[in-house]
Each structure stands twice: as structure tokens, then as C-alpha cells.
N, C-alpha and C positions, 0 to 999 in steps of 0.2 A: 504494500500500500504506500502509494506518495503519502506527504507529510506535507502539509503547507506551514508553513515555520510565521509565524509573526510573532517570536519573541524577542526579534532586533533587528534591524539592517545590518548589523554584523555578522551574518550567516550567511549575506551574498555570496554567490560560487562565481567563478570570473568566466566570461560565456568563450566561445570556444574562439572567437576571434580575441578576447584579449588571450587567451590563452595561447595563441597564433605570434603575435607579438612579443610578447613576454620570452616565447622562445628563440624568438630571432634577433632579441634585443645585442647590441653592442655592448661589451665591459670594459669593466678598468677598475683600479683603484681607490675607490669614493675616499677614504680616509686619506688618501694621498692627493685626491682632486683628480684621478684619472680615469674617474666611469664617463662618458662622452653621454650617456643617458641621463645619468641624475644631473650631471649640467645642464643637459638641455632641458630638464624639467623645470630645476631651478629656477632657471633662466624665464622660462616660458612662465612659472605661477609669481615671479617679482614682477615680471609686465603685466600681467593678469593684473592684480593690486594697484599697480602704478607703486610699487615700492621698489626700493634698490637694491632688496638681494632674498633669500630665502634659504633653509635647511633641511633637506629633507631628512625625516625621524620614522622611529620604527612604531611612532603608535602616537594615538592623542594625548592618552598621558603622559607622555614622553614628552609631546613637543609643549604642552602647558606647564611641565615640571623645567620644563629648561627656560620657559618663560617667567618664572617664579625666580628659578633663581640667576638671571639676570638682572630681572629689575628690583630685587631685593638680598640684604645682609641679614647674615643670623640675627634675630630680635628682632626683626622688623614686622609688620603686620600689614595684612592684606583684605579690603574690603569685597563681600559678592553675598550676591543671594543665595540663602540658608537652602534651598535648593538646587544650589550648582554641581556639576559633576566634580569638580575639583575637590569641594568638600565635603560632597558624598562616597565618592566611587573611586579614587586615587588612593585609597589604602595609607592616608594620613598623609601625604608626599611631600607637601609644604612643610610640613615639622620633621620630618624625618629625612628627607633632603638637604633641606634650605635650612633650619632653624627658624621657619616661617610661622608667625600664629594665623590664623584663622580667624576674621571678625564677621559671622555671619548678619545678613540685614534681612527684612521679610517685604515684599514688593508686592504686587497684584500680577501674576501669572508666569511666575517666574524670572519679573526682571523689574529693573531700580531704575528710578526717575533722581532729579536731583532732590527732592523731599526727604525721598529715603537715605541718602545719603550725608545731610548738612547735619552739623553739629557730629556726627561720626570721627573724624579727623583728628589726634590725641594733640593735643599740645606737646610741645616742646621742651619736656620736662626729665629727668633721669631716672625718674619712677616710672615710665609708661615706655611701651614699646614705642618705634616709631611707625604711623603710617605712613605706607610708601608704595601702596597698589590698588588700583582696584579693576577688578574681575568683570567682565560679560560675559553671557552664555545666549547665542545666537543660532539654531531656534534654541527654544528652552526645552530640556529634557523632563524634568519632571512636572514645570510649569504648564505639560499640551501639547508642545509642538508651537506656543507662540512665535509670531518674527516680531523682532524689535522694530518699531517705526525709527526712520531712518532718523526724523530729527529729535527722538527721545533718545536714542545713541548721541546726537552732536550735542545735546542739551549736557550728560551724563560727560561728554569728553571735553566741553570747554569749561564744568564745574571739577572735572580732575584736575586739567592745566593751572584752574588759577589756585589752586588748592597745593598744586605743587606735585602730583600727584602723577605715577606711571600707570599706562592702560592697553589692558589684556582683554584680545575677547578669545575666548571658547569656541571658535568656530567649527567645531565636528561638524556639526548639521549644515553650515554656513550656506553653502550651494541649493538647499534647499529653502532656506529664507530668499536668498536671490533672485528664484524660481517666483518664487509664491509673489514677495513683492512686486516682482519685473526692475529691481534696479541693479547696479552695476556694481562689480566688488571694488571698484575705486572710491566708490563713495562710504564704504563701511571702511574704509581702510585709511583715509582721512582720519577717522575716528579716533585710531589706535597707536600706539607704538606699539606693538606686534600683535598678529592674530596666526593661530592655530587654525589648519583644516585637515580633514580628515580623508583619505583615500577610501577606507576599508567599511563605509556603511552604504548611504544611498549610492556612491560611484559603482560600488560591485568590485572594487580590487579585493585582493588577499590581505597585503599589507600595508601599510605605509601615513602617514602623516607629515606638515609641513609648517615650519615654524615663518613666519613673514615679516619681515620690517627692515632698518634701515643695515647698509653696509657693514657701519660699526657693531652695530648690533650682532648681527647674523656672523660676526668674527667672535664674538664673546660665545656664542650660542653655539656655536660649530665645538668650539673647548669643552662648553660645559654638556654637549652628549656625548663625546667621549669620556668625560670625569662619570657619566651615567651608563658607560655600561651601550650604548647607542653608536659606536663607529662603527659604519656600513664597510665592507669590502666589496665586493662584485655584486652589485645591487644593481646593476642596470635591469634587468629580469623585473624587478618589484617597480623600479621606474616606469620602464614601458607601458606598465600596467596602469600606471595613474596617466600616463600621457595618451590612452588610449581612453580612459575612463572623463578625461576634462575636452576631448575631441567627441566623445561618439554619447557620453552619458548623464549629463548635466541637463539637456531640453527635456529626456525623458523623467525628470523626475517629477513633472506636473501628472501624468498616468500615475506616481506611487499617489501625489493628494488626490486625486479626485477616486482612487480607489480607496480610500482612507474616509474620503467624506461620505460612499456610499456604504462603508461599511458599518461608520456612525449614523447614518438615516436607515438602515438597517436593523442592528442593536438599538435605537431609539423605540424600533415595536414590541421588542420582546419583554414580556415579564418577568418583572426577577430581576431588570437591566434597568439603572437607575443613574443619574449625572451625566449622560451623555452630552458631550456641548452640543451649542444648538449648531456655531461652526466652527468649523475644524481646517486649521490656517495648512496644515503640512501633511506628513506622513504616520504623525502619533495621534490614537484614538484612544482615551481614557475614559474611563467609568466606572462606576459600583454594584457590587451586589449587591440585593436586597441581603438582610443576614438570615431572614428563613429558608433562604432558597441556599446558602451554604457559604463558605469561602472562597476565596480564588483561587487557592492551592486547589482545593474541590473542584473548583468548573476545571483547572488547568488539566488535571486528571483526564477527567470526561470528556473532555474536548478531544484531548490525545487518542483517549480509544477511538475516536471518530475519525483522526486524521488532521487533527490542526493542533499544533503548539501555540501557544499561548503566553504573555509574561503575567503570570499572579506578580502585583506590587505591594503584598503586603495586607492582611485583613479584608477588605471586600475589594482593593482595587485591583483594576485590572487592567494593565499595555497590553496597545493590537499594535505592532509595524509595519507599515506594507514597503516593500522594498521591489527591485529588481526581480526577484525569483516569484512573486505576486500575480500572479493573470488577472485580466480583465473576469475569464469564467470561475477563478477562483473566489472572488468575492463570493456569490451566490450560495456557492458550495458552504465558506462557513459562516455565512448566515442561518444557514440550513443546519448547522450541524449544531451550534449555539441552540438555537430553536429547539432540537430531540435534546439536548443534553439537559434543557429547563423544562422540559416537560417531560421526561422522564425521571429525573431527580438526582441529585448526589449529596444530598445533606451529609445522609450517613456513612458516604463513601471515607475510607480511611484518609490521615491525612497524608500524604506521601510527596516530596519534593525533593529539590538540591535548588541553593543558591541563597541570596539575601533572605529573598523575602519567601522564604519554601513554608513557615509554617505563619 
């Protein structure tokens, strides 16, 4: 039995033409500047940006851990919403990297206005850390799938500047906000002094990520992923793969939202299905169980005997992805299967999982 996987866009398979690529790719020495591939990636996502250079890293939290600790010294602290992947999902990396603290702030869908952020700022004192960051996460992961509007980003980036302050955004999903909004990654990239993207979710690569911003920068940056464990060798192969994925993969990602939006007008009928937004900006569809009809570990079970994976987020919540590997005829299918799984029942089904949020 196929499996429709919507428990990430991280599970993308790379289809047979990047796979075609990939093996015909050109190498060299990335640690030493002589893979001809990861240069010309490079090369191609700082033009992309309108920035002056770029790194490419083996993962997003690699390339936001290298972003942390450039733009900060041990003791230092870093501003972002209590919802960011950084401070959920990086396995502490600011503190245990950097000597970074963590100041989480609470926003309306996952992301900060300058409200949430004024008076935050520690003074200048030898009792208190110093801040010296703050964080976007664009879309927002546990926020929905929001995009940031562009000028509540410029709003957020000239209250960092006059504040003193250096600015990160999160870009895993970034391509997908692009999408959605219709505007151009030069304009988010104004924004920031460096932003993180992510090869390995909506693009459909295996692996890869890419740190962005100025020349000086991306020399500190290029250091500190090899102090992390991050110096590529013959990566041209994983290159290919993104320069195949920012050529052939980036327009398609309006098919993963509007299979996301019909998945959420969908789950909006079924019983038992509760918090469904009314819309749905990108490719994340969240919602609630009723708690008589059971948990999310529960549906995630039942779902699977049907043929769909699922992300339980914990108590009733419940992540749909749609990504690349997603059909058009796939929607239907688990709508369909959601549907027998609520009416046939799992209250009592055992509870059984792996991951964060497995019980």
C-alpha cells in the first residue's frame, strides 16, 4: 500500500530528473572553494537576494546556528517568537553552541510587530545579558503556515536598526511565502542581515541549506560551519540538487497551497474536526480534535492503517503538509480516509507513537 506522508515536507524524494542531475553534477573541493557546483549555487542564491555572497550548509539548523553565532558572543541574548523553530526544535543550539540565551516574545500567528518587541531591549548594564538579535521565522511553522507582510518585516527591521540590533530571519519555508505573496526575495532581504533557506522541504532536495548576506559576513560564516562540524567536501551532487530545485521547483509550490487549502475546506466538514482556519496562507493545515472523538497520537494511528501519515502536534493538535510527493487525486483520498477513521472511532485505540509530540 502507498503511504501519503503529510507529516513534513521533509520527506520529499528528489524526482528522477533531479536525481539525473545530481549524478552528473561537477566536483571539487567545497572546503577548499573547488566544487564549480556549490559556487555556482552560491553564486546564483546571493543574486537571487541581491546580497553579496552566500554559504551553503548541510541543514537549516545549521545554517540559523551559524547565524546565531555570528551575530552574537557568549552572554549575549536573542529576541523571537516563543514559537520559532530555533527555540523549539534546534535541541537548545543557541546555549549550547553560542552561549546564547533565548528571550522568547508571544505575537499573533507566529510572528512580532514592533509592539511586541519595544521595551524588550536590556539596558546597558553588567547585571543583564546583552541584546544583540532578533529572530524571524518566515512562513511560520507552528504559527499556520502565516507569511509575514512585507512591511511588518521592514517595520520589525528599521525598529532593530535603530535599536542597535542584528536581524535573522528563518527562512526554511521562505520560497513558499514568496509564492503565496507574489513578491520578490530582494525585498525580504533588505530586511535582514542574513537569512537562512532551506533546500530539503517544499524544493524536494535531499539535503542542503543556505546561509545569505553580506561578503564579510559569509567569511565569518564559512569559519564558523566548519568550527560546527558543516565542511562540505564533494558536494557538488547535493548542489545540483538545489540548482535544479530553484530552476524547475519554486512556481510549483502554489499546487502544494491550494492542495492545503482544499484539504482544510475538507476537514472543515468532518466531525470531530475543530479550529480549522477559515484561510490557509501556504502549505500547513492545523486543527483540533474534539477530545471525545480521541487524540492525535489516536487519529495519527488510524489514519496510518488507512494509508496516510499524519503529524499529531501534541494533545488534540494536529499538522497536515502537502508537499511535492502530494497529488492533486491525493487530497480526496484523505479526506476520505479522515472521514472512516471519525466514524469508525479510535478513542480507545492504544496510545502508540515516536517523536515530540507521540503521547
Amino acid at each position: 500500500m502507498r503511504l501519503i506522508d503529510l507529516r513534513s515536507d521533509t520527506v520529499t524524494r528528489p524526482t528522477p530528473a533531479m536525481r539525473r542531475v545530481m549524478f552528473e553534477a561537477e566536483v571539487g573541493d567545497d572546503v577548499m572553494g573547488e566544487d564549480p557546483t556549490v559556487n555556482r549555487l552560491e553564486r546564483m542564491v546571493a543574486e537571487l537576494f541581491g546580497c553579496e555572497a552566500a554559504v551553503f550548509a548541510c541543514s537549516g539548523t545549521q545554517s540559523n546556528q551559524m547565524a546565531v553565532r555570528l551575530h552574537c558572543i557568549p552572554g549575549d541574548e536573542l529576541l523571537i517568537h516563543e514559537s520559532s523553530h530555533i527555540c523549539n526544535f534546534e535541541a537548545g543550539a543557541p546555549a549550547a553552541l553560542s552561549g546564547v540565551t533565548v528571550r522568547t516574545l508571544s505575537g499573533h500567528g507566529g510572528m512580532l510587530d514592533v509592539p511586541d518587541l519595544e521595551g524588550r531591549v536590556r539596558v546597558n548594564d553588567q547585571h543583564f545579558c546583552r541584546t544583540r538579535l532578533v529572530c524571524l521565522e518566515n512562513t511560520t511553522n507552528l504559527g499556520g503556515g502565516r507569511v509575514y507582510p512585507l512591511q511588518q518585516m521592514q517595520r520589525v527591521s528599521d525598529w532593530a536598526v535603530a535599536a542597535g540590533l542584528k536581524r535573522h530571519l528563518d527562512g526554511a519555508r521562505l520560497f513558499n511565502a514568496l509564492v503565496a505573496a507574489g513578491s520578490q526575495a530582494v525585498e525580504t532581504a533588505r530586511c535582514f542581515d542574513t537569512i537562512s533557506i532551506c533546500f530539503s522541504k517544499g524544493l524536494g532536495c535531499p539535503v542542503g541549506s543556505m546561509l545569505i548576506g553580506s561578503a564579510a559576513d559569509m567569511a565569518k560564516a564559512r569559519r564558523i560551519r566548519k568550527l560546527f562540524g558543516g565542511g562540505l567536501r564533494q558536494a557538488g551532487m547535493l548542489a545540483a540538487a538545489a540548482i535544479h530545485a530553484l530552476q524547475h521547483h519554486v512556481d510549483r509550490l502554489a499546487d502544494d497551497h491550494r492542495h492545503a487549502q482544499q484539504l482544510a475546506a475538507g476537514f472543515q466538514q468532518l466531525p470531530g474536526v475543530i479550529g480549522v482556519p477559515a484561510a490557509i496562507e501556504t502549505n500547513l493545515v492545523f486543527f483540533e480534535l474534539d477530545p471525545e472523538v480521541g487524540t492525535a497520537v489516536q487519529f495519527a494511528g488510524a489514519m496510518r492503517d488507512r494509508g496516510v501519515l499524519i503529524g499529531p502536534m501534541g494533545g488534540q493538535r494536529v499538522r497536515l503538509v502537502t508537499h511535492l510527493d502530494v497529488a492533486e487525486e491525493d487530497v480526496q483520498t484523505i479526506i476520505l480516509a479522515a472521514q472512516d477513521a471519525l466514524q469508525q472511532g479510535f478513542r480507545d485505540r492504544p496510545v502508540q507513537g515516536k517523536g515530540p509530540f507521540s503521547r
